[in-house]
N, C-alpha and C positions, 0 to 999 in steps of 0.2 A: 125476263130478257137480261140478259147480261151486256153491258157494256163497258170495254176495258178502255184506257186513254192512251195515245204510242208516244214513245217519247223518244223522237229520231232527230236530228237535222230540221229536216224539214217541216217534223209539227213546230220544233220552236221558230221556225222562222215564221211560221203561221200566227203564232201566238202573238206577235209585235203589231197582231190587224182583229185581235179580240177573235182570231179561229183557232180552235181547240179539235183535236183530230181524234178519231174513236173506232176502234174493231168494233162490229156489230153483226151479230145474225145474219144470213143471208135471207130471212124474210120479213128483214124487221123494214117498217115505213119510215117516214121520215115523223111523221107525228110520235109514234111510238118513239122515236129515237129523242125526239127533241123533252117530252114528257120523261124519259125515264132519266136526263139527263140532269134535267129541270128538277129531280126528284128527289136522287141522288148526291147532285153538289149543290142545292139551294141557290139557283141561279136563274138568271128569266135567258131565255132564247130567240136569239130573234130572226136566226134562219137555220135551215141545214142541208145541206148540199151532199149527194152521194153517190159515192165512185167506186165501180170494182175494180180491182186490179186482177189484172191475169197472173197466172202462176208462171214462174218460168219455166223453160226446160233442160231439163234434166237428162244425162245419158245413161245407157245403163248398160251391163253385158251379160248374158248368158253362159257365160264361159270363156274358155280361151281361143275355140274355134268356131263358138255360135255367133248366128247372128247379133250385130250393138240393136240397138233399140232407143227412144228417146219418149219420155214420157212427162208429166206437167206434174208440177206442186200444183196443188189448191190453192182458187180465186179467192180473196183477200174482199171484203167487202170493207170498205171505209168510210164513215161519216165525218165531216166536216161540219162544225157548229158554232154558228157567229154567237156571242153572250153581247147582252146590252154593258 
C-alpha cells in the first residue's frame, strides 16, 4: 500500500495539533493506514480519521457547435493521522 504525505496549507496547519495528512488507496482501512504509517516513519499512532474528497467539476466541449458537457476529477481519498 502506498502512502504519500500532502503538503498544502492546510496539512501544516494540521501539524501544530500532531495531525499529519496522507493520500491513500481507496480501499485501504484505517488500521491498514495507521500500520503502514507506523512502519514507514517509525512512529506510534494514536488515531486516524478518513475523508473523501469529491472531485471537482470540470467543463468540457465537443467542438465549437457540440454540445458543453461537465464531467468530475477523481475522489481524493485522505487520511488524517494523530502521532503520540
Amino acid at each position: 500500500m502506498l502512502v504519500r504525505s500532502i503538503a498544502t496549507e492546510k496539512a501544516y496547519r494540521e501539524q501544530t495539533k500532531r495531525t499529519y495528512m496522507f493520500a491513500v488507496p481507496a480501499g485501504a482501512s484505517k488500521q491498514a493506514v495507521a500500520q503502514q504509517v507506523a512502519d514507514q516513519y517509525k512512529v506510534t499512532v494514536l488515531g486516524v480519521r478518513i475523508v473523501i474528497r469529491k472531485g471537482k467539476a470540470t467543463k468540457f466541449s465537443r467542438g465549437k457547435h457540440a454540445y458543453p458537457g461537465t464531467t468530475y476529477r477523481q475522489d481524493k481519498r485522505i487520511a488524517y493521522v494523530t502521532l503520540k
